[in-house]
Backbone as a chain_set.jsonl record, in Angstrom:
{"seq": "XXXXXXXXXXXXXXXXXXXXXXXXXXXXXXXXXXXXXXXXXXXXXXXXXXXXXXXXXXXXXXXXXXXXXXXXXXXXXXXXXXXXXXX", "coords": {"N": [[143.358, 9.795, 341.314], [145.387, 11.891, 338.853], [144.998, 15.163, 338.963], [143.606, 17.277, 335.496], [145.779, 19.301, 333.97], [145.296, 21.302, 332.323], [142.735, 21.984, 332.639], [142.052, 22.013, 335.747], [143.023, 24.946, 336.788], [144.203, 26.788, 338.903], [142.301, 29.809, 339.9], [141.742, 30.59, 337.292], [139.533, 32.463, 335.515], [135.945, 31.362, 333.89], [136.199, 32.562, 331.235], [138.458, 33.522, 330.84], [139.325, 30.955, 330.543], [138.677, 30.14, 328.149], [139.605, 32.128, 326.549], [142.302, 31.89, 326.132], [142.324, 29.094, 325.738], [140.686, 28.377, 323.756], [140.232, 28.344, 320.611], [140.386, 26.322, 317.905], [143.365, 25.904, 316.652], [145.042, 27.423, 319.16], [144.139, 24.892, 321.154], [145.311, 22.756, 319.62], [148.034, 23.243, 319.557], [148.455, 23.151, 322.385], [148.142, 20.473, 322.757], [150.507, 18.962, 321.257], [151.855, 20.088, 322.037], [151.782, 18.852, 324.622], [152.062, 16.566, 323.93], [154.376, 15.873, 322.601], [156.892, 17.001, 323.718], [159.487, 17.53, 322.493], [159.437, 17.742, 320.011], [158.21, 16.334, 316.887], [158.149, 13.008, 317.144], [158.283, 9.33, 315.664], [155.881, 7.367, 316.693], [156.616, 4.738, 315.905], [159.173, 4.328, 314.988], [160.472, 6.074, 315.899], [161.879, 8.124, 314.527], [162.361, 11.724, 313.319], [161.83, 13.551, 311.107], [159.353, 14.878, 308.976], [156.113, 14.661, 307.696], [153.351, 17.089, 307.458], [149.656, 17.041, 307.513], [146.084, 17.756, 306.676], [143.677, 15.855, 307.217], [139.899, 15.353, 307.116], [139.303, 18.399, 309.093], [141.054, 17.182, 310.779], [144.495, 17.276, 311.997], [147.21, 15.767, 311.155], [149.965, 13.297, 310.996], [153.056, 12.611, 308.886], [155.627, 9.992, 308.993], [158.68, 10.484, 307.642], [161.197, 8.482, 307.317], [159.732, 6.165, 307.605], [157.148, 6.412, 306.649], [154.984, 5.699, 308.419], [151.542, 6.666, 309.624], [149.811, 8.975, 312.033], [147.524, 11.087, 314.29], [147.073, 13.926, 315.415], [145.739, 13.262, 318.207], [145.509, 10.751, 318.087], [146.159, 7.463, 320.805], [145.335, 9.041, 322.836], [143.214, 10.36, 325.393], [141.42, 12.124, 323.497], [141.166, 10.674, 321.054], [138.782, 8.84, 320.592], [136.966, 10.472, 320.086], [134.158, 12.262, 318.505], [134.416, 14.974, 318.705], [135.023, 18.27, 317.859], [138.409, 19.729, 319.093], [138.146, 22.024, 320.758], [135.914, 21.797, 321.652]], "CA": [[143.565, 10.194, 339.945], [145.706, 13.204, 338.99], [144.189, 16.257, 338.343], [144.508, 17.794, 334.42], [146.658, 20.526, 334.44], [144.558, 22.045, 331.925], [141.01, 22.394, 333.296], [142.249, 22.637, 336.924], [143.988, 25.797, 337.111], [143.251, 27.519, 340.376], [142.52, 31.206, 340.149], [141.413, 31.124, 336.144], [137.981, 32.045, 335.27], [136.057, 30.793, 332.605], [136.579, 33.895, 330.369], [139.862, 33.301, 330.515], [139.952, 29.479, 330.025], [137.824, 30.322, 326.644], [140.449, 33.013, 325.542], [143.677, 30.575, 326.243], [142.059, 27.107, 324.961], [138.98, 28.353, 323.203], [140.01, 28.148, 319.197], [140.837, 25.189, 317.221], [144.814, 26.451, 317.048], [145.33, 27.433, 320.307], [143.807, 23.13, 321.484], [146.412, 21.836, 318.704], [149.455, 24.036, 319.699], [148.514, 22.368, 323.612], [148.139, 18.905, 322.95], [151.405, 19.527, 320.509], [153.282, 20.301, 323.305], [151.982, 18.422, 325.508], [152.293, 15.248, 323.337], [155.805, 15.903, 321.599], [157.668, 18.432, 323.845], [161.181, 18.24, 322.449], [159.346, 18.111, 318.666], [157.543, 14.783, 316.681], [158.743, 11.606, 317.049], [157.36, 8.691, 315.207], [155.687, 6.308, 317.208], [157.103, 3.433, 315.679], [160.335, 4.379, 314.51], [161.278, 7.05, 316.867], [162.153, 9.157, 313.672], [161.761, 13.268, 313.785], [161.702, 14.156, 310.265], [158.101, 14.042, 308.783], [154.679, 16.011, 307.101], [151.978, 17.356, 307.846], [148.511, 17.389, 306.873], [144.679, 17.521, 306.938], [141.814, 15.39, 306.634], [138.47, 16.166, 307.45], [139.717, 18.818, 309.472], [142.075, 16.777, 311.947], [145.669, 17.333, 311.977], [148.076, 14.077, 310.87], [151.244, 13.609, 310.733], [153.638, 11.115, 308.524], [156.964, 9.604, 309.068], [159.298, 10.63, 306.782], [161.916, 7.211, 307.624], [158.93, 4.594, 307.833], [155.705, 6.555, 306.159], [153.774, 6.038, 308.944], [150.79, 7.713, 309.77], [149.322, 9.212, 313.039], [146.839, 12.057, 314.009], [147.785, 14.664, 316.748], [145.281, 13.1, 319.11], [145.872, 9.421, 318.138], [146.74, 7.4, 321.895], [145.128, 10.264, 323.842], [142.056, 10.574, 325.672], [140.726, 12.681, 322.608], [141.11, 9.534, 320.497], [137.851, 8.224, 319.665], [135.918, 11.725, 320.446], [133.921, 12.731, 317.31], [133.886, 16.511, 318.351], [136.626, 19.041, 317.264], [139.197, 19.63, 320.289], [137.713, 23.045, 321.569], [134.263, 21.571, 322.295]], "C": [[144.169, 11.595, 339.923], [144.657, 13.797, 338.139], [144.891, 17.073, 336.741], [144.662, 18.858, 334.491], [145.899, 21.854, 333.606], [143.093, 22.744, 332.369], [140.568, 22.326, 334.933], [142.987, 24.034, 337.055], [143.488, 27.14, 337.825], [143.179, 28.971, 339.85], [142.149, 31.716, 338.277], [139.874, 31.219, 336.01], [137.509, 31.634, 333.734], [136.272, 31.358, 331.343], [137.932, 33.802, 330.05], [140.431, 31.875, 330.247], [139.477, 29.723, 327.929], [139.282, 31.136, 325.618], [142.029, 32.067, 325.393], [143.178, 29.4, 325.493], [141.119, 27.031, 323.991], [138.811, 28.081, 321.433], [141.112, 26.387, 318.971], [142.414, 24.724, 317.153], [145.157, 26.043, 318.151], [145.353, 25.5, 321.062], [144.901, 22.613, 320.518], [147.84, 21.924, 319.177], [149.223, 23.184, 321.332], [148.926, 21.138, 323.647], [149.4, 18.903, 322.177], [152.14, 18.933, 321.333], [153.261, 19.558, 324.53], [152.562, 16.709, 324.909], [153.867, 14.612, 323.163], [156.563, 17.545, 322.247], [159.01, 18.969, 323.22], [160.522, 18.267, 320.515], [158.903, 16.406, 318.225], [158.459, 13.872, 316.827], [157.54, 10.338, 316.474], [157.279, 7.5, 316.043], [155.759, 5.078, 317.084], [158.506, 3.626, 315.586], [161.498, 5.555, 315.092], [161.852, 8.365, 316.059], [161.722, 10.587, 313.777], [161.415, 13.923, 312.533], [160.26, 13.637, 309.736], [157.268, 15.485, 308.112], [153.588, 15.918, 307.533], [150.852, 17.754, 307.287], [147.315, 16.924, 307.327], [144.002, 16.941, 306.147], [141.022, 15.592, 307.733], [138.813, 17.043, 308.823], [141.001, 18.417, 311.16], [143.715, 16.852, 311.017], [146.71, 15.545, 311.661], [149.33, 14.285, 310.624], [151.898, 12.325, 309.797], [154.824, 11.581, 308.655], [157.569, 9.88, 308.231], [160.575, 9.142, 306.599], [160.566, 5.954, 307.218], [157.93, 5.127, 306.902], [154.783, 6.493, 307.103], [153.156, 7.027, 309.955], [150.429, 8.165, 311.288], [148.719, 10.174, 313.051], [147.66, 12.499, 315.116], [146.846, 13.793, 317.799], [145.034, 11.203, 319.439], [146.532, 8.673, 319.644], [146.862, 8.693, 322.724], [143.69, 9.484, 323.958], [141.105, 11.134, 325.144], [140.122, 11.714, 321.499], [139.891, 9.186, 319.354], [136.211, 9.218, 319.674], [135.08, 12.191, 318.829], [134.029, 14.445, 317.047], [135.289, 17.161, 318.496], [137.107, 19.224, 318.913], [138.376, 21.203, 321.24], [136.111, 23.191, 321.964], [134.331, 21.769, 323.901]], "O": [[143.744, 12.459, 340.691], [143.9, 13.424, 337.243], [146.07, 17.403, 336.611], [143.829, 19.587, 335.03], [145.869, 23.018, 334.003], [142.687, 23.906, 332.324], [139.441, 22.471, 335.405], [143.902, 23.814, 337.849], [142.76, 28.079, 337.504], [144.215, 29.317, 339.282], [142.245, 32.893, 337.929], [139.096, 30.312, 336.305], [138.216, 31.563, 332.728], [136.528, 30.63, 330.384], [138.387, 34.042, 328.931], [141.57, 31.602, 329.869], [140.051, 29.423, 326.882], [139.745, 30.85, 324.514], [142.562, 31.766, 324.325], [143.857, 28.877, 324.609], [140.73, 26.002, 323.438], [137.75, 27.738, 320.911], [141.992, 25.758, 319.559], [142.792, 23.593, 317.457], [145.501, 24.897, 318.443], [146.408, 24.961, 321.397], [145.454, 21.68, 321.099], [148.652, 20.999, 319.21], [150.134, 22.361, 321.43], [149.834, 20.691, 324.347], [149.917, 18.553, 323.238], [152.771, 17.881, 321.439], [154.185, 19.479, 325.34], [153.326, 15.945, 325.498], [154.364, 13.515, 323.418], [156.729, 18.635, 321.7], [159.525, 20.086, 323.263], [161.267, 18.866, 319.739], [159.15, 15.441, 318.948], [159.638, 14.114, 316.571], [156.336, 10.342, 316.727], [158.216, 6.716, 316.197], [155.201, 4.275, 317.832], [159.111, 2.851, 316.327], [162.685, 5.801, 314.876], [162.208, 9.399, 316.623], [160.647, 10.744, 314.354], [160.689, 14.907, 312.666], [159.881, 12.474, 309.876], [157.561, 16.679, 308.038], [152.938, 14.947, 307.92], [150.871, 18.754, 306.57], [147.207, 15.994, 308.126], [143.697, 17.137, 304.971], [141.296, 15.894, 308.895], [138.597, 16.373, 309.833], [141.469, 19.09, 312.078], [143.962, 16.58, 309.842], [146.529, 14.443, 312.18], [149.786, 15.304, 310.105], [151.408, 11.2, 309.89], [155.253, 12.732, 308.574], [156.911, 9.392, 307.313], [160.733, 8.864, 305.41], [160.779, 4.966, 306.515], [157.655, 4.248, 306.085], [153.73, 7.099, 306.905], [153.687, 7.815, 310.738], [151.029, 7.352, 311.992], [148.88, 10.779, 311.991], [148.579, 11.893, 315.668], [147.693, 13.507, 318.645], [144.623, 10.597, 320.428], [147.598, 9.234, 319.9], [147.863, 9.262, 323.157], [143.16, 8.608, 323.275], [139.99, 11.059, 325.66], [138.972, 11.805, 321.069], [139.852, 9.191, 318.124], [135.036, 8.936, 319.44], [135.926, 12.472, 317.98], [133.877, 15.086, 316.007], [136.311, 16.745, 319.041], [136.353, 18.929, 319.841], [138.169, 21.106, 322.45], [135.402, 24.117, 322.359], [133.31, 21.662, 324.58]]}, "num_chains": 1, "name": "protein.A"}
């Protein structure tokens, strides 16, 4: 199994994983980038134009071409987690 690039990283301590990954932001702006590096695309329709918004404090996005919906952590390993991303 590979190792995640996030919570292996030789030579950081945990003081410093806390200050890099540790707020709510910072975990959104990661998975972001790690999700959608060149910018959103809609997982059905491949479309880039789109909005953004919150419920119960998770991030979502919609399609602007199709309408549809997705969260930032939707088809991740965060998925079906109940606890906010910087647990």
């Amino acid at each position: 199994m590979a190792q995640n690039k996030v919570q292996y990283q030789r030579g950081l301590s945990m003081p410093e994983f806390f200050d890099r990954y540790g707020s709510a932001a910072q975990c959104e702006a990661l998975v972001r980038a790690w999700r959608w590096p060149e910018g959103f695309t809609c997982p059905r329709c491949k479309g880039g134009w789109h909005s953004e918004f919150r419920r119960q404090d998770r991030l979502y996005f919609q399609c602007s071409a199709c309408r549809y919906q997705c969260s930032l952590v939707s088809g991740t390993v965060f998925e079906s987690s109940k606890l906010p991303l910087p647990m």
